[in-house]
N, CA, C and O of each residue as an XYZ file, in Angstrom:
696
protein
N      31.894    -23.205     22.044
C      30.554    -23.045     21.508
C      30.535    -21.812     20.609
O      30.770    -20.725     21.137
N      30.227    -21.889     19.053
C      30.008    -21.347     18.127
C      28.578    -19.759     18.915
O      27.677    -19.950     19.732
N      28.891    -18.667     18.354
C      28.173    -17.591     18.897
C      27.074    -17.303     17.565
O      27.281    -17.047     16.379
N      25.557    -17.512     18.542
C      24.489    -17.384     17.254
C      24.637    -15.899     17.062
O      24.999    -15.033     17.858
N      24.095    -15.794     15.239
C      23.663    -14.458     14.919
C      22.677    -13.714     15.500
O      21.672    -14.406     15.663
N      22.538    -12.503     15.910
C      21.635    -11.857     16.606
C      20.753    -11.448     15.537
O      20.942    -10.331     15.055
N      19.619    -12.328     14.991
C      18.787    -11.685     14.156
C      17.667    -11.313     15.263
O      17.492    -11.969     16.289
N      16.752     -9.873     14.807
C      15.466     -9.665     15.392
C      14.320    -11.324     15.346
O      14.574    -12.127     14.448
N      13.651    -11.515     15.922
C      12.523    -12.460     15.220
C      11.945    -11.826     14.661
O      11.928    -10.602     14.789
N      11.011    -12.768     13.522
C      10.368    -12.431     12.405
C       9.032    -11.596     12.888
O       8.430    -10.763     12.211
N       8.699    -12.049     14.298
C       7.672    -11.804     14.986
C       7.628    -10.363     15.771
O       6.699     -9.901     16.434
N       8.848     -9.826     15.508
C       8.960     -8.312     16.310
C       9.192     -7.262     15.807
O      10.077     -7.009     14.989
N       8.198     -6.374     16.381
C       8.003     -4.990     15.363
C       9.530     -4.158     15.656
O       9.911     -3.603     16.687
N      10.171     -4.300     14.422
C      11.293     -3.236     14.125
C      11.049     -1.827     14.472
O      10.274     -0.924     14.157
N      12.109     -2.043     15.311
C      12.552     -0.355     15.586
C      10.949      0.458     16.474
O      10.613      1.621     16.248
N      10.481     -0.120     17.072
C       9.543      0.144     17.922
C       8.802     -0.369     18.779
O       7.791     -0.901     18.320
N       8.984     -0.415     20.254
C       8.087     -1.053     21.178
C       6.508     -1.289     21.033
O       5.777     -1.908     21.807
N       6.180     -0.650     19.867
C       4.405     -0.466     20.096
C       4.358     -1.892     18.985
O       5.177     -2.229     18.130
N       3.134     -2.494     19.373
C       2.574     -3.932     18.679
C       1.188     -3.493     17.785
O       0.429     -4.227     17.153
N       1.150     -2.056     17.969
C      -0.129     -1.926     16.858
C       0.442     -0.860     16.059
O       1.157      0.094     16.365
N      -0.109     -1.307     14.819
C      -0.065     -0.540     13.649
C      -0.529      0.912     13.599
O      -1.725      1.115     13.391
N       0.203      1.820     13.749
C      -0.404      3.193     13.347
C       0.528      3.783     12.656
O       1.538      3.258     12.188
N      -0.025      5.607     12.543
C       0.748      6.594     11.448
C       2.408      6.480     12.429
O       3.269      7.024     11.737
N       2.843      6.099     13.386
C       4.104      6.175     13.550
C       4.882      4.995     14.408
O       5.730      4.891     15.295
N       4.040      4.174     13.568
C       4.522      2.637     14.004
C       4.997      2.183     13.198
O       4.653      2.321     12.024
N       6.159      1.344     13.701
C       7.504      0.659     11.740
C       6.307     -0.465     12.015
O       5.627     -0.796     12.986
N       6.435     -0.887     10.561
C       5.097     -1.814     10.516
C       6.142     -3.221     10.209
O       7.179     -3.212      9.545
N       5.514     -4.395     10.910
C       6.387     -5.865     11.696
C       6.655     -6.672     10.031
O       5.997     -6.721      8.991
N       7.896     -7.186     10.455
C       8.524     -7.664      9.285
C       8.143     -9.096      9.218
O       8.645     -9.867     10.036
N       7.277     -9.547      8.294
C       6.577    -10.401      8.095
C       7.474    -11.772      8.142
O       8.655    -11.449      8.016
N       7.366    -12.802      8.242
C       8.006    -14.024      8.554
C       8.842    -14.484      7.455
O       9.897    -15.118      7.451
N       8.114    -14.009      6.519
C       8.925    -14.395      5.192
C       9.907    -13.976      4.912
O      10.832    -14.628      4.427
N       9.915    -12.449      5.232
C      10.876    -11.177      5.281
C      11.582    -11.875      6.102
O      11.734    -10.697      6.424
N      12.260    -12.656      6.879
C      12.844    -13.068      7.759
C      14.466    -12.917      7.486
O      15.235    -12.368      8.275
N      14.834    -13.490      6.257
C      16.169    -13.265      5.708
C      16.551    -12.232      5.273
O      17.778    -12.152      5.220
N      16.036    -11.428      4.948
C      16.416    -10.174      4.728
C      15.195     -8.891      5.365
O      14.114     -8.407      5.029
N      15.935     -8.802      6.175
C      15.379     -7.572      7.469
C      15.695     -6.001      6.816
O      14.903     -5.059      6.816
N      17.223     -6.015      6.213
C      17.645     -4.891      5.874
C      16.488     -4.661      4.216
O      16.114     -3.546      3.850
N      16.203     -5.691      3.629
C      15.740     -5.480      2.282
C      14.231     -5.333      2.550
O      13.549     -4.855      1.643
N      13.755     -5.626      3.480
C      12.168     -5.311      3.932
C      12.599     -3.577      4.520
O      12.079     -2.552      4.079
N      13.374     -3.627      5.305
C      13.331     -2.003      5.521
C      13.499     -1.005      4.492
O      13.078      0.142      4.645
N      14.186     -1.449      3.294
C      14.786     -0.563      2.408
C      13.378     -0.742      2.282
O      12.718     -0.027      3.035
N      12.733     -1.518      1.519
C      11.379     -1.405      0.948
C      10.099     -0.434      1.605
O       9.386      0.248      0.869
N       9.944     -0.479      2.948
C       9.509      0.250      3.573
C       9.689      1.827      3.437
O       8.969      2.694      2.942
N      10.849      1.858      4.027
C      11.721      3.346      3.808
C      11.028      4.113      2.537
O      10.401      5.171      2.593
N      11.330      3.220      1.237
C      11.832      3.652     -0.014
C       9.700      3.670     -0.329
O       9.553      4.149     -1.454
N       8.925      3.481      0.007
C       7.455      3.649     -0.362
C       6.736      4.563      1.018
O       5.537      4.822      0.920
N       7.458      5.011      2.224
C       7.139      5.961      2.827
C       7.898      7.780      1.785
O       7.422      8.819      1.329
N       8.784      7.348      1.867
C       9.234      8.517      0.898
C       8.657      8.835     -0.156
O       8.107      9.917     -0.364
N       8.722      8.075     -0.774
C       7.669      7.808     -2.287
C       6.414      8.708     -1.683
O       6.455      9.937     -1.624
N       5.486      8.042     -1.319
C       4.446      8.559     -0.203
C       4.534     10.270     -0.340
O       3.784     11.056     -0.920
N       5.571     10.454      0.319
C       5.702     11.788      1.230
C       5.930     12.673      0.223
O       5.498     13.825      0.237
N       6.744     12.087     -0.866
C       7.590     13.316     -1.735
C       5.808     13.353     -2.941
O       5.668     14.321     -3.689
N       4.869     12.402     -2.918
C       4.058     12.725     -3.595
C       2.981     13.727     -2.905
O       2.270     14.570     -3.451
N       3.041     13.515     -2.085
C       2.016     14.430     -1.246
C       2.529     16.240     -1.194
O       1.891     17.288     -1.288
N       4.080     15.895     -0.985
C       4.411     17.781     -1.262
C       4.867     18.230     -2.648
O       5.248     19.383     -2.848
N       4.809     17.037     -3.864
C       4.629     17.777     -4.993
C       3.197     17.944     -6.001
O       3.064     18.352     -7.155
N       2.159     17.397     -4.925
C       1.025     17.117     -5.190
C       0.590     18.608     -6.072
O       0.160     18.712     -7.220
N       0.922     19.808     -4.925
C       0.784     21.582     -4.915
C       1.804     21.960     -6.498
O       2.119     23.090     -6.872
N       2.113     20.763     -7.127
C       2.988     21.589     -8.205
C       2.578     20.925     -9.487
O       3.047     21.175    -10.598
N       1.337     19.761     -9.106
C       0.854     19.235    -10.444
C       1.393     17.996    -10.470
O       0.693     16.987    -10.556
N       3.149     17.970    -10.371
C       3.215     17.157    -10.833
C       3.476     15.343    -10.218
O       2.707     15.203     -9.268
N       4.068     14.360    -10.400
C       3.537     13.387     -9.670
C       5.628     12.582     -9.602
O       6.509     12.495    -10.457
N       5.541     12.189     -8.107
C       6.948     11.448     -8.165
C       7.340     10.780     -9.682
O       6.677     10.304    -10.604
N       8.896     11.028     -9.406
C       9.393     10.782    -10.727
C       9.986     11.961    -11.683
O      11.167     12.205    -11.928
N       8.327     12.886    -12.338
C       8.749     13.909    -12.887
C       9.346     14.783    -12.216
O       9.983     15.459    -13.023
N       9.522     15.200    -11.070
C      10.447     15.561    -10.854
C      11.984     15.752    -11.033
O      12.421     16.859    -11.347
N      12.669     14.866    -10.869
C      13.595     13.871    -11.262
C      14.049     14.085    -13.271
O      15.218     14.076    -13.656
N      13.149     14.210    -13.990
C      13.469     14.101    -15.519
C      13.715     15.988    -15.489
O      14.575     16.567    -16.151
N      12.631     16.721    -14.469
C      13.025     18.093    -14.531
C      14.168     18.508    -14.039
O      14.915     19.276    -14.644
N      14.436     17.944    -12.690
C      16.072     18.347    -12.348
C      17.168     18.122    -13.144
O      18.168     18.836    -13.230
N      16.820     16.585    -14.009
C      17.849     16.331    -15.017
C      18.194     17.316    -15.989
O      19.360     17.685    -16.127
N      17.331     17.725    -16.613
C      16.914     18.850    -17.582
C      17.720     20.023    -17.308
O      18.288     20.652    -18.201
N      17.784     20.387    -15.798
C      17.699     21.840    -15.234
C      19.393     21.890    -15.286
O      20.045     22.730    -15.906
N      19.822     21.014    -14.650
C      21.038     20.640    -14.826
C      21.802     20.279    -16.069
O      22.928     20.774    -16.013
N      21.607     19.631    -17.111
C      21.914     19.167    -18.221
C      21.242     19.662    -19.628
O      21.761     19.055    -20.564
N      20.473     20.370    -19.950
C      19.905     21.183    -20.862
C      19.134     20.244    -21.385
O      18.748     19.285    -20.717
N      18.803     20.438    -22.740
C      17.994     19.350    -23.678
C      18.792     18.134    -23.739
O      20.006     17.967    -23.615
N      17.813     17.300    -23.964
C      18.283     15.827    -23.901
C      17.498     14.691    -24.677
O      16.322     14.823    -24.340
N      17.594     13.845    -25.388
C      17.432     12.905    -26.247
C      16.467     12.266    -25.262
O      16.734     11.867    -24.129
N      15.377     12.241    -25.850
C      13.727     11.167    -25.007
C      14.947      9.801    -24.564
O      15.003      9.556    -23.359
N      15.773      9.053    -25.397
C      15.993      8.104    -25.814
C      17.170      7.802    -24.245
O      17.126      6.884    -23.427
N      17.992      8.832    -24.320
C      18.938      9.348    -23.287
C      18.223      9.371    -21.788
O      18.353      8.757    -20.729
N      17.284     10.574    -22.384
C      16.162     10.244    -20.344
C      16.215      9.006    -20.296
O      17.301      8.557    -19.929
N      15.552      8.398    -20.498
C      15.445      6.677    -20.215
C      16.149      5.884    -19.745
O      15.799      5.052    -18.908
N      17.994      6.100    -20.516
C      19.052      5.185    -20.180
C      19.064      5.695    -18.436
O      18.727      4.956    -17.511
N      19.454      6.870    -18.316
C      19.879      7.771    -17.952
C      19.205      7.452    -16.400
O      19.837      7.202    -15.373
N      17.509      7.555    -16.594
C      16.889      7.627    -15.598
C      16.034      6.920    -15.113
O      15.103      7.064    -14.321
N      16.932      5.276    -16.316
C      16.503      3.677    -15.734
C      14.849      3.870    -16.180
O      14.190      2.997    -15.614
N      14.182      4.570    -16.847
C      13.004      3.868    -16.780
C      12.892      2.940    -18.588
O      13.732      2.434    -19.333
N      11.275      3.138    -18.644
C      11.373      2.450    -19.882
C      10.787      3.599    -20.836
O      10.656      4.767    -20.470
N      10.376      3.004    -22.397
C       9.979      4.394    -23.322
C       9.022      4.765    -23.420
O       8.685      5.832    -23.933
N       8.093      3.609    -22.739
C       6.488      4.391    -22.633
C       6.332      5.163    -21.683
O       5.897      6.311    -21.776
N       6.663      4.621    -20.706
C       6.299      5.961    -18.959
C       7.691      6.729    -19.554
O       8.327      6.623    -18.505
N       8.513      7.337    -20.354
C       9.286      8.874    -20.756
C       7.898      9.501    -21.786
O       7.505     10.667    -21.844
N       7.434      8.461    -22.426
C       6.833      9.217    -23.251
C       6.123     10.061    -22.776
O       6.151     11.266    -23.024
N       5.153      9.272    -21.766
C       3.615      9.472    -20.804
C       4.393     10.587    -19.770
O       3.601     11.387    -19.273
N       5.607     10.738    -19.429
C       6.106     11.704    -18.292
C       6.037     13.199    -19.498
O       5.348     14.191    -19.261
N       6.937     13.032    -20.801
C       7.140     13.993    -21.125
C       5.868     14.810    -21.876
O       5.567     16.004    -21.845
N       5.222     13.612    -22.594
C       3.861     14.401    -22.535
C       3.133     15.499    -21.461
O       2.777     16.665    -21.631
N       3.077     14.679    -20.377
C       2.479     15.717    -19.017
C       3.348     16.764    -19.001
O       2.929     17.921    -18.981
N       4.862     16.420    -19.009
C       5.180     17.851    -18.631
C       5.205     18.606    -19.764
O       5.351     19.783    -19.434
N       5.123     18.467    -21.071
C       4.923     19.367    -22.087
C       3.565     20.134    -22.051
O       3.532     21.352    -22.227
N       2.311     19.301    -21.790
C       1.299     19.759    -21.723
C       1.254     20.718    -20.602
O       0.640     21.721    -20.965
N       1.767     20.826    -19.074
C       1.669     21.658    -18.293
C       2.869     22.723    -18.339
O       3.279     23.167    -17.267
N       3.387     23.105    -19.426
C       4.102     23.893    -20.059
C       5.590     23.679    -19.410
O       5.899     24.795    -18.995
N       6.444     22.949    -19.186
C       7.262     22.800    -18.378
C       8.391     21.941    -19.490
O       9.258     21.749    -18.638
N       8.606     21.708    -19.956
C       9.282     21.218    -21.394
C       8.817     21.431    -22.794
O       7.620     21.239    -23.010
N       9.409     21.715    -23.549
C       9.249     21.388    -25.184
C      10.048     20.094    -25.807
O      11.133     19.602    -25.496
N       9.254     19.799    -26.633
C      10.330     18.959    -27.524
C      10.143     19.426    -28.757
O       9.185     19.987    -29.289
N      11.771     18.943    -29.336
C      11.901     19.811    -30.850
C      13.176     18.781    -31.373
O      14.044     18.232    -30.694
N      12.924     18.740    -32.923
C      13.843     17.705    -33.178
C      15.325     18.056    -33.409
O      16.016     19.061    -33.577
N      15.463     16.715    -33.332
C      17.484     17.031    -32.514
C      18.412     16.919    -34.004
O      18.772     15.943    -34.661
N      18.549     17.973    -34.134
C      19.378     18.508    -35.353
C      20.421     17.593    -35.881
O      20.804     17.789    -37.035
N      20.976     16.531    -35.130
C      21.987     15.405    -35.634
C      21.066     13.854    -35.918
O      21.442     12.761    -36.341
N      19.992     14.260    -35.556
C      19.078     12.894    -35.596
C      17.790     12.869    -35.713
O      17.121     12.805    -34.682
N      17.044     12.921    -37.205
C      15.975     13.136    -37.727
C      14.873     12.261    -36.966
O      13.760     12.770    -36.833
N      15.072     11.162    -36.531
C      14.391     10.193    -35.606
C      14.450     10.622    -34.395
O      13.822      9.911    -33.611
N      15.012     11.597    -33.901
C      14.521     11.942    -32.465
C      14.186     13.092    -32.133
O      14.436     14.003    -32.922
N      13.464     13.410    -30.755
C      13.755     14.621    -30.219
C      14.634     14.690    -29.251
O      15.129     13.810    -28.547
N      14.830     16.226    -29.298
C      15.017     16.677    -28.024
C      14.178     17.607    -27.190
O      13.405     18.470    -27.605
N      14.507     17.235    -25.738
C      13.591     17.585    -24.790
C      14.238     18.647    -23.485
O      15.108     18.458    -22.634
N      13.516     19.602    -23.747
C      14.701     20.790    -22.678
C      13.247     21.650    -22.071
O      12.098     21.930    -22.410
N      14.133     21.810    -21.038
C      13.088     23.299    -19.964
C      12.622     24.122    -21.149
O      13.081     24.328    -22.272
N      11.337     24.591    -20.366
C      11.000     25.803    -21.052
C      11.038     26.878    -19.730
O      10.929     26.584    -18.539
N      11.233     28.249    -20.353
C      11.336     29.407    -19.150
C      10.340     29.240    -18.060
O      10.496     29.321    -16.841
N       9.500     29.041    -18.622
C       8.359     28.889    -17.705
C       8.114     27.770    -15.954
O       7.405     27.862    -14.952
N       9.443     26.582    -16.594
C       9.633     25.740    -15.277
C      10.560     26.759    -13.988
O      10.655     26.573    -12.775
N      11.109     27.791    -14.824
C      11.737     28.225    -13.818
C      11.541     28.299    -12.430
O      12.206     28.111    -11.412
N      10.017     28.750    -12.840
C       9.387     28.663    -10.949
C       9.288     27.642    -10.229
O       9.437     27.459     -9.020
N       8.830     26.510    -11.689
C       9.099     25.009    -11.054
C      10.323     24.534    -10.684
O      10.452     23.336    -10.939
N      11.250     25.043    -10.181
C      12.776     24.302    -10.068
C      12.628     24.906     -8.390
O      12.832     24.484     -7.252
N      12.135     26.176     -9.069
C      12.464     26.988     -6.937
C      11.471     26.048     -6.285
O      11.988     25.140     -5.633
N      10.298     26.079     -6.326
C       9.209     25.018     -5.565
C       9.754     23.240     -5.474
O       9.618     22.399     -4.585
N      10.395     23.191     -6.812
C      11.237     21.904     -6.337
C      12.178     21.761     -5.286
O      11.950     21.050     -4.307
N      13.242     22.415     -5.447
C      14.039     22.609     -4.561
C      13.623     22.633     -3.330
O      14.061     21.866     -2.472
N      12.442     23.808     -3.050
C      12.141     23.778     -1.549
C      11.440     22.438     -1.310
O      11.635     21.783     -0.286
N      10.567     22.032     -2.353
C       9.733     20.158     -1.620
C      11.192     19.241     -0.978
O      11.286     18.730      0.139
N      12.147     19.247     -2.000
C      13.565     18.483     -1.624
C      14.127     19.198     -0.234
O      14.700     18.479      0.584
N      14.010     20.199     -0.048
C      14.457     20.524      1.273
C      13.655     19.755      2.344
O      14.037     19.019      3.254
N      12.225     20.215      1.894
C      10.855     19.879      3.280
C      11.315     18.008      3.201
O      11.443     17.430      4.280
N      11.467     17.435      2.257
C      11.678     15.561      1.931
C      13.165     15.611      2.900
O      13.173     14.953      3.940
N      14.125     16.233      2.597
C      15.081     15.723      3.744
C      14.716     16.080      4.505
O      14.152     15.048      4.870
N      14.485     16.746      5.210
C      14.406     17.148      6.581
C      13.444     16.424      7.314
O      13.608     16.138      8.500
N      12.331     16.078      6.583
C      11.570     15.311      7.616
C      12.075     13.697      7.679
O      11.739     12.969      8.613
N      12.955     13.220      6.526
C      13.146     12.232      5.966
C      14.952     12.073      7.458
O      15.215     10.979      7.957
N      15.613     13.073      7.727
C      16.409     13.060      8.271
C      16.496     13.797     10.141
O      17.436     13.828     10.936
N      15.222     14.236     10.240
C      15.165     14.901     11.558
C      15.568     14.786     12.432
O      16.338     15.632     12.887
N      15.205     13.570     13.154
C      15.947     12.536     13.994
C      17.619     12.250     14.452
O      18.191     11.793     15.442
N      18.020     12.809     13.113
C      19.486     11.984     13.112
C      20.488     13.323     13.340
O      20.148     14.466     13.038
N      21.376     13.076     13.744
C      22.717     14.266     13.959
C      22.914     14.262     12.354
O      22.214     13.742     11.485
N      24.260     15.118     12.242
C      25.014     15.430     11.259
C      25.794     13.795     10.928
O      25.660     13.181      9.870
N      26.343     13.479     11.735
C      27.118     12.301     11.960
C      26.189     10.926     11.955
O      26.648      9.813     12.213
N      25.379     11.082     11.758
C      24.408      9.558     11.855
C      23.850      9.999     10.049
O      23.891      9.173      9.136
N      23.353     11.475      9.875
C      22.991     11.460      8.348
C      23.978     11.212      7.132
O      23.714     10.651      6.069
N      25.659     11.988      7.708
C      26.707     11.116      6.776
C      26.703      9.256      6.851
O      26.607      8.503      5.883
N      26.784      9.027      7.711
C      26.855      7.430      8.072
C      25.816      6.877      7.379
O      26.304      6.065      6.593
N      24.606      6.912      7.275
C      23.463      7.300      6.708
C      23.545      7.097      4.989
O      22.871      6.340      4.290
N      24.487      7.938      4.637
C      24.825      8.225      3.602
C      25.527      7.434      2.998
O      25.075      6.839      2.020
N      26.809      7.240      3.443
C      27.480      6.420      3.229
C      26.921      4.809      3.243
O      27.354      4.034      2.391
N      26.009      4.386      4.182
C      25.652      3.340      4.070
C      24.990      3.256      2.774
O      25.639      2.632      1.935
N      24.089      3.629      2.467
C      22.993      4.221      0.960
C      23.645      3.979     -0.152
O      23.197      3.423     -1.155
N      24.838      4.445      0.041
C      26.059      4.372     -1.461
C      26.517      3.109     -1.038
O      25.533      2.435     -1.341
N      27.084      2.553     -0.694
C      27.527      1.503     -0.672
C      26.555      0.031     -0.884
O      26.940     -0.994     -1.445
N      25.572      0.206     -0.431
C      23.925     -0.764     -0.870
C      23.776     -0.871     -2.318
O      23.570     -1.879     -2.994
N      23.960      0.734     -2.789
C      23.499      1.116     -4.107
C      24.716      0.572     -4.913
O      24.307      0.134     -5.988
N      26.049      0.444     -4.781
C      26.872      0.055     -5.440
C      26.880     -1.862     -5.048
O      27.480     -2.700     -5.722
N      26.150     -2.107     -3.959
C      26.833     -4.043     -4.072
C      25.127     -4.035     -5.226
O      24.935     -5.071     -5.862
N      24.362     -3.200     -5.337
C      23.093     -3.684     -6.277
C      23.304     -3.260     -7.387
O      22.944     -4.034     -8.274
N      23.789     -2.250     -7.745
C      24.757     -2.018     -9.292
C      25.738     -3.126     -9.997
O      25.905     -3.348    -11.197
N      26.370     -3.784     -8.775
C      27.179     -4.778     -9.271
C      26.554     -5.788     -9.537
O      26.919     -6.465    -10.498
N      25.478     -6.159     -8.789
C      24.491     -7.658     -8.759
C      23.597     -7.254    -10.104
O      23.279     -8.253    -10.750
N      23.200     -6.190    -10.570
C      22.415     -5.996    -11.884
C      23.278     -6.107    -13.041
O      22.926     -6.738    -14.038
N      24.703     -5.356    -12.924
C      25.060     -5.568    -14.178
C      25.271     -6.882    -15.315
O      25.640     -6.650    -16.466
């Protein structure tokens, strides 16, 4: 006799004994979700974070995402509008609408890119400096609450699982 797969039922709340919905209840993987348990959790996961990382950069103005085009920046200097985009998967209207905000809240300039009359470039201004330390610490407060729970050895594993997801969905997009 062939050995069935041990799926959860569609009908049982993941990763928690409690049957009602609250602030620290995994919320029940809908019937449909049935075939993919792991891709309803990623989804979950990935809009509690979202969530969380907007709420502690709420205190810095700015809104998930920009973040992300500033670290690029901080790390990589000025950079081609055209480049953010490839770079950071989005499209050219939300770079535009990001770099606007952060130009307006003084946190980038753009100035045109000396090899290419059709573009700019887009780099820190001194002034984000403070914004990188307050970043940094929100990214500290986001792992830690994001990883509390787990040893050293469950957050590598953790990790490793993450990269490896991210690479079979890199391969399935290209």
């Amino acid at each position: 006799m062939a050995a069935r797969s041990r799926r959860p039922r569609a009908d049982t709340v993941i990763g928690t004994a409690s049957s009602t919905a609250g602030p620290s209840t995994v919320v029940r993987q809908p019937t449909t979700a049935a075939g993919g348990p792991v891709s309803h959790a990623i989804f979950r996961v990935a809009r509690l974070h979202r969530m969380l990382a907007g709420s502690l950069l709420r205190r810095t103005g700015l809104y998930p995402g920009q973040e992300l085009v500033m670290m690029h920046l901080w790390d990589h200097g000025a950079q081609r509008q055209a480049d953010l985009v490839r770079i950071l998967d989005s499209d050219a209207a939300t770079m535009t609408r990001t770099v606007q905000r952060l130009e307006r809240a003084g946190f980038v300039r753009r100035r045109p890119d000396p090899t290419d009359a059709r573009a700019w470039l887009i780099e820190p201004t001194p002034a984000s400096k403070h914004l990188r330390e307050e970043i940094e610490d929100i990214w500290r407060q986001l792992e830690q609450a994001t990883v509390d729970s787990l040893t050293p050895a469950q957050q590598r594993a953790t990790l490793s699982t993450l990269e490896a997801l991210e690479r079979n969905l890199l391969r399935t997009t290209e």
